[in-house]
C-alpha positions as CSV (number, residue, x, y, z in Angstrom):
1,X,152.7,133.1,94.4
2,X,151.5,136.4,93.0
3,X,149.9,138.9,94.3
4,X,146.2,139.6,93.3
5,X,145.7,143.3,93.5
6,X,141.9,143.4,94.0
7,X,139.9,141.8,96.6
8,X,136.9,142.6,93.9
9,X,134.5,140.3,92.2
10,X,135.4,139.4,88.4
11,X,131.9,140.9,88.0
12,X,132.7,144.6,90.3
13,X,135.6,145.1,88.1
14,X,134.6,144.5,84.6
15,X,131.5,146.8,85.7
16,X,133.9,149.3,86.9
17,X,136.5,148.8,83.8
18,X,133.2,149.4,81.8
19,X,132.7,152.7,83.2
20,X,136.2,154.2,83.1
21,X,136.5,153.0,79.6
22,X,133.1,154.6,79.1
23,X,134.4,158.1,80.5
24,X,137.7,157.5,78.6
25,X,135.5,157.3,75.0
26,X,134.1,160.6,75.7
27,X,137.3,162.2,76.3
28,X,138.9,160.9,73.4
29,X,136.4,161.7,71.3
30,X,137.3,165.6,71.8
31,X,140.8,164.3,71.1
32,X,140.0,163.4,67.6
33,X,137.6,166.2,66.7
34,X,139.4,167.3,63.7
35,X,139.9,171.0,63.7
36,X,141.5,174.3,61.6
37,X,143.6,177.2,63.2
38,X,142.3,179.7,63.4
39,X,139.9,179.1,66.2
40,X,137.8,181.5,67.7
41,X,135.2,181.2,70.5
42,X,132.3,181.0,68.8
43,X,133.5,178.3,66.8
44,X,133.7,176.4,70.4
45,X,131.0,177.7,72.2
46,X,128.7,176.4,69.1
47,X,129.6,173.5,69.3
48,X,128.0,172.9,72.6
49,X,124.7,172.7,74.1
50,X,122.6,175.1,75.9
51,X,123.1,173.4,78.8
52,X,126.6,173.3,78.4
53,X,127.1,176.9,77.9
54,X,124.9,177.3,81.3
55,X,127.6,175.5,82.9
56,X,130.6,177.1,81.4
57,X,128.6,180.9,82.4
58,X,128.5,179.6,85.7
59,X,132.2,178.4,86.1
60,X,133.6,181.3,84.7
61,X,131.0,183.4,87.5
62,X,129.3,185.5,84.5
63,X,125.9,186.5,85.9
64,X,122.1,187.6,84.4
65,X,122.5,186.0,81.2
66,X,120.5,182.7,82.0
67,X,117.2,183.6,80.7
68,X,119.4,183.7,76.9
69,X,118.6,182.0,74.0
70,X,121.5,179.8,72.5
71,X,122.5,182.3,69.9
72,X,122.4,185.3,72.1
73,X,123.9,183.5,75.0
74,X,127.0,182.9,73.2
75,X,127.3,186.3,71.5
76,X,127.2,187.6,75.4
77,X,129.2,185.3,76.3
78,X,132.2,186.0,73.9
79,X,132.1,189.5,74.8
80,X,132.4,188.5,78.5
81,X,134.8,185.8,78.7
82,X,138.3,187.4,77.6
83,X,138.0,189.2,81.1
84,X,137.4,186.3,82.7
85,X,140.4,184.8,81.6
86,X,142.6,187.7,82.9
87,X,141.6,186.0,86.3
88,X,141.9,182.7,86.0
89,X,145.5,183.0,84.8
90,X,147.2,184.2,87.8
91,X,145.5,181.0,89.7
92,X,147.9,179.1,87.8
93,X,151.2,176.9,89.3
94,X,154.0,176.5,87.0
95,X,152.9,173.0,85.2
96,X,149.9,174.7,83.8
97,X,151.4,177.8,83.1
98,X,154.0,176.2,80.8
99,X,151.3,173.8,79.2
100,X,149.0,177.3,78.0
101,X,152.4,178.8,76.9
102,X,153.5,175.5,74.7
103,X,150.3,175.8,73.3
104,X,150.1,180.1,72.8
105,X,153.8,179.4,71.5
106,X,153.2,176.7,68.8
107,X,149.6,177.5,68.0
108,X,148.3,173.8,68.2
109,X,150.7,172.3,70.6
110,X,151.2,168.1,69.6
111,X,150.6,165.9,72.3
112,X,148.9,162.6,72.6
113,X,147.0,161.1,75.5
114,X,150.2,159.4,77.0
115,X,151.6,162.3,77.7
116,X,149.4,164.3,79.5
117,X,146.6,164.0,82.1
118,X,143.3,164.1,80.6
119,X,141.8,165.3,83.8
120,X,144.3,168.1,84.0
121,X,143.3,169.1,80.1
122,X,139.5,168.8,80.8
123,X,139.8,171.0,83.6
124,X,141.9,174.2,81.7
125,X,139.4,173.6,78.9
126,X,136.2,174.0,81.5
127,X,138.0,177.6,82.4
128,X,138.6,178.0,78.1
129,X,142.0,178.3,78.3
130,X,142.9,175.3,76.3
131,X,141.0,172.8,73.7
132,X,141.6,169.6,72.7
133,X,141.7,168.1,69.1
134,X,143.2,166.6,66.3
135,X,145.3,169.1,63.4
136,X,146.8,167.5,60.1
137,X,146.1,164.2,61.4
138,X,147.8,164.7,65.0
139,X,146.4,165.2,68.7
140,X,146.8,167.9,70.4
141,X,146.0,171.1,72.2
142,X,145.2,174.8,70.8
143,X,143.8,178.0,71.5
144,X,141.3,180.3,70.4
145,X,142.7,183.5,69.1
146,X,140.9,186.1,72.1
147,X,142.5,183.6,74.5
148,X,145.6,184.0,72.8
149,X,145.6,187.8,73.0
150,X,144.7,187.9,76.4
151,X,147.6,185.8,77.7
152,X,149.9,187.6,75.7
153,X,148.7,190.8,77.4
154,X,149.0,189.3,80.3
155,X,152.4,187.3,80.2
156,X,155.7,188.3,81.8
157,X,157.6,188.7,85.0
158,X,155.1,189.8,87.0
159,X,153.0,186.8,86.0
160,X,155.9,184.7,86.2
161,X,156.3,185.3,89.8
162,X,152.5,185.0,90.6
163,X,152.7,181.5,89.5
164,X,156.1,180.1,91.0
165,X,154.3,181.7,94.1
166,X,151.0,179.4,93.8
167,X,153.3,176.6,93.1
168,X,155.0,177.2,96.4
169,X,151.6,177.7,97.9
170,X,149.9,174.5,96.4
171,X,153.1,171.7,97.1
172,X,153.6,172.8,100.3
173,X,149.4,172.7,100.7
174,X,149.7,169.4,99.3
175,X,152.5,168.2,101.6
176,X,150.6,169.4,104.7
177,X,147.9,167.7,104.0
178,X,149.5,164.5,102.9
179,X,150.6,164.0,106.8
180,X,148.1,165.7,108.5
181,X,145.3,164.9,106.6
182,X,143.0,168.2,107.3
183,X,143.7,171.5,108.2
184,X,141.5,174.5,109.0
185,X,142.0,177.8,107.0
186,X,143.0,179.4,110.3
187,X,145.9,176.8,110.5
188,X,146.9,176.4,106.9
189,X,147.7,179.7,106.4
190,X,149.0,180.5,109.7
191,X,151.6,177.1,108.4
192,X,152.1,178.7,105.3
193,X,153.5,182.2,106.5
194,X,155.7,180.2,108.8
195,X,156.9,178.3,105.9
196,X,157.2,181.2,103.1
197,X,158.4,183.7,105.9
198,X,155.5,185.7,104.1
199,X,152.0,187.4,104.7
200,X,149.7,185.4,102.6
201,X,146.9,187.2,101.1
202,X,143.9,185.1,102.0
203,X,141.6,185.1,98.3
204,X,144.9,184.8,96.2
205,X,145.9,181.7,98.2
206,X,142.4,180.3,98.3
207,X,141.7,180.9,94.3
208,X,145.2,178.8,93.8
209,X,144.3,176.0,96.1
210,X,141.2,175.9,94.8
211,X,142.5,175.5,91.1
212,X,144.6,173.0,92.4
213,X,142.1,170.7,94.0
214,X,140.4,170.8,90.3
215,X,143.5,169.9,88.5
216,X,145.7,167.6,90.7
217,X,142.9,166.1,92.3
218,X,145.1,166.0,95.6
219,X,143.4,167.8,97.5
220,X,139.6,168.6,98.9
221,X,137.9,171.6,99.7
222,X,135.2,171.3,102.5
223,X,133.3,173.3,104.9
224,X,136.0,175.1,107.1
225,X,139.4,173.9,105.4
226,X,140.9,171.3,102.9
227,X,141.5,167.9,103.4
228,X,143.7,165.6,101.6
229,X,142.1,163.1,99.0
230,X,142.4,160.4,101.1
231,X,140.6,161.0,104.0
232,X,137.3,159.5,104.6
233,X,135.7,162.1,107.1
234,X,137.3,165.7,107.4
235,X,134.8,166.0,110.2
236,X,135.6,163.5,112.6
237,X,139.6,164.0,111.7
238,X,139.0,167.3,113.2
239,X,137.2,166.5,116.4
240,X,140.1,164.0,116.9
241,X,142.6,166.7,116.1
242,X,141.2,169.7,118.2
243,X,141.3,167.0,121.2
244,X,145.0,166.8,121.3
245,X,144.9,170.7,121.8
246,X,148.3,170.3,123.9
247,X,149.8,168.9,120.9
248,X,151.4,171.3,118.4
249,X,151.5,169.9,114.4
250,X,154.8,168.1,113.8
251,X,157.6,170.7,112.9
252,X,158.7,169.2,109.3
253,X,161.2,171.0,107.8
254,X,160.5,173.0,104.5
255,X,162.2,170.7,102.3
256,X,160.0,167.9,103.5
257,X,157.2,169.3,102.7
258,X,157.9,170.2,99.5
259,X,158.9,166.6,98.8
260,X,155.6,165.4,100.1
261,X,153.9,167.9,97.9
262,X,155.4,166.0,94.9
263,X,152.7,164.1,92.8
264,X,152.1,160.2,93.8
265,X,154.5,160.7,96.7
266,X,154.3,157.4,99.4
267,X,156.8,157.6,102.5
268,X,158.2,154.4,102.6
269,X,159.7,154.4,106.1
270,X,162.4,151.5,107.2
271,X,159.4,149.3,108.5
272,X,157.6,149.4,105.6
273,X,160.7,148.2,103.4
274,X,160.9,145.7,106.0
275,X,157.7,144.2,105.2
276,X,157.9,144.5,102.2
277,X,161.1,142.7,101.9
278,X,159.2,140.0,103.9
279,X,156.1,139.6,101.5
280,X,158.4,139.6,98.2
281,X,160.2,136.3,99.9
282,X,157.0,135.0,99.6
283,X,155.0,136.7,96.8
284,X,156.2,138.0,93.8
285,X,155.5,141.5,93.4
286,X,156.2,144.2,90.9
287,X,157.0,147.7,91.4
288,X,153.8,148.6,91.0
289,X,152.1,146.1,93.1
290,X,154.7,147.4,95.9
291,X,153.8,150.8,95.1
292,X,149.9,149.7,96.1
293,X,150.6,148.0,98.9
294,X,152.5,150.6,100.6
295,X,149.7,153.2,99.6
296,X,146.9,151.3,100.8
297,X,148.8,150.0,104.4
298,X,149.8,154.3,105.0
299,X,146.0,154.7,104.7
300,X,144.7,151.9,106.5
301,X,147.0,153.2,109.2
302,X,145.6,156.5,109.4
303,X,141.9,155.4,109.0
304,X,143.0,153.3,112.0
305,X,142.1,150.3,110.6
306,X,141.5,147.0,113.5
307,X,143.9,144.0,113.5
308,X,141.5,142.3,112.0
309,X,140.7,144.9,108.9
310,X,144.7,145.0,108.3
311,X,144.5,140.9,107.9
312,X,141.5,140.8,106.2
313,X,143.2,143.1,103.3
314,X,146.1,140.7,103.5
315,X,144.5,137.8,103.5
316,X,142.5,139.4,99.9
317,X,145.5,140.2,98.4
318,X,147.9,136.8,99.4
319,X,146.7,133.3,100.2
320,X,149.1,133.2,104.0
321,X,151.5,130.2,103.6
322,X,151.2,129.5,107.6
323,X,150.3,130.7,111.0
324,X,154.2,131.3,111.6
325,X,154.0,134.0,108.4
326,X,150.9,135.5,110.0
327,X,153.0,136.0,113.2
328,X,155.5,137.8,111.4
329,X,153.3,139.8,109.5
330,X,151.7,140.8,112.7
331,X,154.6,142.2,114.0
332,X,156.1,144.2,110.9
333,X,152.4,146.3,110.9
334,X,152.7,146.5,114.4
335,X,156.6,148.4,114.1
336,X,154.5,150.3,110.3
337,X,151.6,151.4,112.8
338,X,154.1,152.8,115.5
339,X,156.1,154.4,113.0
340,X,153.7,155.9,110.7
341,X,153.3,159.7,110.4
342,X,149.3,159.8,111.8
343,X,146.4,162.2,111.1
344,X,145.0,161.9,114.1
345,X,148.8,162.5,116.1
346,X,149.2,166.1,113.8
347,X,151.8,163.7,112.0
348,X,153.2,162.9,114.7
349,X,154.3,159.0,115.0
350,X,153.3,157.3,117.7
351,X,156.2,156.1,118.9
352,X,157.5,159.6,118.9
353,X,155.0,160.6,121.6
354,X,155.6,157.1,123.6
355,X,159.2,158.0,124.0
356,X,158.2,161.7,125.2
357,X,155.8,160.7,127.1
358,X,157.1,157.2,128.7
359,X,157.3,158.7,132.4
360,X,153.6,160.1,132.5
361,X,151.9,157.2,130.8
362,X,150.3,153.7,131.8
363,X,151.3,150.8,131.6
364,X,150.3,149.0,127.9
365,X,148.5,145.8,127.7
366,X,150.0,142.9,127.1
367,X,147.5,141.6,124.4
368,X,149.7,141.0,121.0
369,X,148.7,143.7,118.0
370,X,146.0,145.3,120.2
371,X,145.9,149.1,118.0
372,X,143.0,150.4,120.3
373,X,144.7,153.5,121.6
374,X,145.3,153.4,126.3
375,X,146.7,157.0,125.6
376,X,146.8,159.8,123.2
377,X,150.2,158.5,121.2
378,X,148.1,155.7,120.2
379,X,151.1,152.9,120.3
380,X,151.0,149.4,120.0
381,X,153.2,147.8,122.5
382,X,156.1,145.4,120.4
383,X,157.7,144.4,123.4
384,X,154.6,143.1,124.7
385,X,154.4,140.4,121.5
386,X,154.8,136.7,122.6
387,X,154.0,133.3,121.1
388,X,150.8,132.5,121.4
389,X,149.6,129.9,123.8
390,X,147.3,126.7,122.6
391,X,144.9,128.3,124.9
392,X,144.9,131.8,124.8
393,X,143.1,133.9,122.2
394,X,143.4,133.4,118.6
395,X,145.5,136.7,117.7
396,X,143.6,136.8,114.3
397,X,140.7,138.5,115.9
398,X,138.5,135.6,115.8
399,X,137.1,135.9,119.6
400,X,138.4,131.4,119.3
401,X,140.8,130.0,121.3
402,X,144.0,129.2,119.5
403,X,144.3,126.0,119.3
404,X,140.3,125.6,117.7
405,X,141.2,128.3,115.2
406,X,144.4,129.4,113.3
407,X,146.7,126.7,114.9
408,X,145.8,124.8,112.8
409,X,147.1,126.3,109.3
C-alpha cells in the first residue's frame, strides 16, 4: 500500500498547486529580467510602481515623503536609502551575511532557483540589499553600486561579530520556540542571558529576531512575544502556560537548543521510530513521506489533538488493514503522546512529570487512549490498555458498542 500524503480533494489541490505555481511565475519572472552591471538605484527603483516605492519607503521606516510624485519620490528616496542600509546590516545572521558578501565579492553572484530560497531572496531584496536577475544569459543575484559602498564601509570584525551574535541569538530563539511553542519577551530574554551567559541588549535582539521571522519563516511575532510557526493560538498557549506557574521551562542543555534551532529540524524520539517502523510493515513510505508523518503527529500532539482527530488523520492517509492494526496503532501514539516534548508542559513530557509526580497524583482511568488530561502532566495511562470487550465501547471514538462498530473490520 502507499501512503497518500493529502487527505485533500483532487479539486483543493490543483486549486492550491494553481496558486503556488502562480506566486512561483512572479518570482521567476524577476529571475529572468535580463540586466547590465553597473546597477544603480534608480535604475531599480524605476522600475517599480508608485505604489511599490510607498511600500519599500515604509519598510525601510523613511518618513514625510508620501505626498511625492514618482520622480521625486525616488530621487528622495536614493538620497535616503544608503543610511538605511547601514542598519539593516547589523540585523543580519551569518547565512545572509555571506549571501550579500558572495554577491559584493563577485559583482553578480550565479545562482539558480535550486539553490537558494526564493522567500529568503525576496525578503533581502524588500530591505535593497540584493536583486535578482539574469547576466550573460545566467541567474543570479547583484547589487547596486551605493549598496555596494555602504557594506564595504561597513564590513569587518566588528560586523563579523555582530552577526555570529544574531545567529546565536536567532537558533537558540528558534530552538526555544520549537519545544515551547511561545514565549513572552520577559522570558525569552531572561532564557537567552542564561544561555549566552550575556546581558542582551533588548532593540538589538528584537531587530534580529525580527529579521529572522521575515527570512526563515520559523518564527512569529505577536502581541507580547514570539511564537513558533506552528502554533495555532499564541493566546490560549499562554493562558495554559502561565497556569502551570509552579512549573519551571524544561532545562535543555545549550547544545540542544542549538540543534533544534537547525532549519527543518523534527525530534524523532524512540516511540516515534517505533511507529514508524510499524506503519512501513504495512505501507510503503519514503523518506519524505516519514519526514511528514513525524512532523504532522509532533504537532497534532501539541495542538492536543482527540483520539479520534489522531485516527481520523490516519485513517486519511492509510486505508487500516484491520481492527488488530488499529489496536496497535493506538498504543504506539499513546507511548508518542507520553513522550513528546509539549507546549503546554514548558516542554516538558508528560511522562516526565508522571514519574515526579506519581505519589501526589490520582489514580488514571482505565478507559484505553483517553488523552483528556486528570492532572497537570497530561498522561495517558499505557498500563491501563486492555483488549477490548464485545461490549464495551468502541475505542475508535464512535460513542457504539464494540461489537456493532469496528469489530467488525
Amino acid at each position: 500500500m502507499r501512503y497518500q500524503k493529502s487527505g485533500k480533494t483532487d479539486e483543493e489541490l490543483e486549486e492550491i498547486l494553481e496558486a503556488f505555481l502562480m506566486e512561483q511565475e512572479g518570482m521567476m519572472k524577476k529571475w529572468l529580467k535580463k540586466v547590465s552591471l553597473p546597477r544603480y538605484l534608480t535604475d531599480e527603483l524605476s522600475l517599480v510602481t508608485k505604489t511599490d516605492l510607498d511600500k519599500i519607503r515604509k519598510n525601510l521606516g523613511i518618513k514625510n515623503v508620501s505626498q511625492l510624485n514618482k520622480k521625486d519620490l525616488i530621487v528622495e528616496l536614493v538620497k535616503q536609502i544608503p543610511a538605511t542600509i547601514s542598519e539593516n546590516i547589523v540585523k543580519l545572521d551569518v547565512e545572509a551575511y555571506s549571501l550579500v558578501k558572495k554577491v559584493v565579492k563577485h559583482s553578480f553572484y550565479h545562482t539558480d532557483t535550486e539553490n537558494i530560497e526564493l522567500q529568503k531572496v525576496q525578503y533581502l531584496q524588500d530591505l535593497l540589499l540584493v536583486f535578482p536577475g539574469e547576466y550573460q544569459g545566467k541567474p543570479g543575484l547583484y547589487m547596486t553600486e551605493e549598496i555596494k559602498k555602504v557594506f564595504s564601509e561597513n564590513d569587518g570584525p566588528e560586523l563579523e561579530t555582530i552577526v555570529r551574535r544574531n545567529t546565536e541569538w536567532i537558533t537558540l530563539t528558534h530552538g526555544m520556540l520549537y519545544y515551547y511553542g511561545f514565549l513572552d519577551i520577559h522570558n525569552l530574554m531572561k532564557l537567552m542571558k542564561k544561555y549566552t551567559d550575556k546581558d542582551v541588549p533588548v532593540n538589538e535582539f528584537l531587530d534580529a529576531l525580527l529579521f529572522a521571522a521575515k527570512y526563515y519563516e520559523q518564527i512569529i511575532p505577536v502581541l507580547n512575544g514570539f511564537e513558533d510557526y506552528r502554533v495555532e493560538n499564541s493566546t490560549l498557549l499562554a493562558e495554559e502556560q502561565q497556569r502551570r506557574n509552579d512549573l519551571s521551562f524544561y532545562p535543555f542543555t545549550k547544545k540542544q537548543l542549538l540543534e533544534a534551532g537547525q532549519q527543518d529540524f523534527v525530534e524523532t524520539t524512540p516511540e516515534i521510530k517505533q511507529f514508524i517502523k510499524l506503519l512501513q510493515q504495512h505501507f510503503t513510505l519514503t523518506k519524505a513521506d516519514i519526514e511528514d508523518i513525524v512532523f504532522d503527529i509532533t504537532v497534532k500532539v501539541n495542538t492536543e489533538a482527540s483520539p479520534t482527530e489522531m485516527m481520523d488523520y490516519l485513517q486519511e492517509h492509510f486505508e487500516i488493514p484491520s481492527f488488530k492494526f488499529m489496536e496497535q496503532i493506538t498504543e504506539k501514539l499513546m507511548n508518542i503522546h507520553n513522550s513528546t516534548r509539549m507546549w503546554v508542559l514548558k516542554g516538558h513530557k508528560p511522562k516526565e512529570l508522571f514519574h515526579e509526580e506519581k505519589k501526589h497524583l490520582q489514580p488514571l482511568p482505565t478507559a484505553p487512549f483517553s488523552m483528556k488530561p486528570t492532572t497537570n502532566n497530561k498522561v495517558v495511562d499505557i498500563n491501563s490498555y486492555k483488549k477490548t470487550g464485545r461490549n464495551e465501547l468502541c475505542p475508535c471514538g464512535s460513542g457504539k458498542k464494540f461489537k456493532k462498530c469496528c469489530i467488525k473490520s
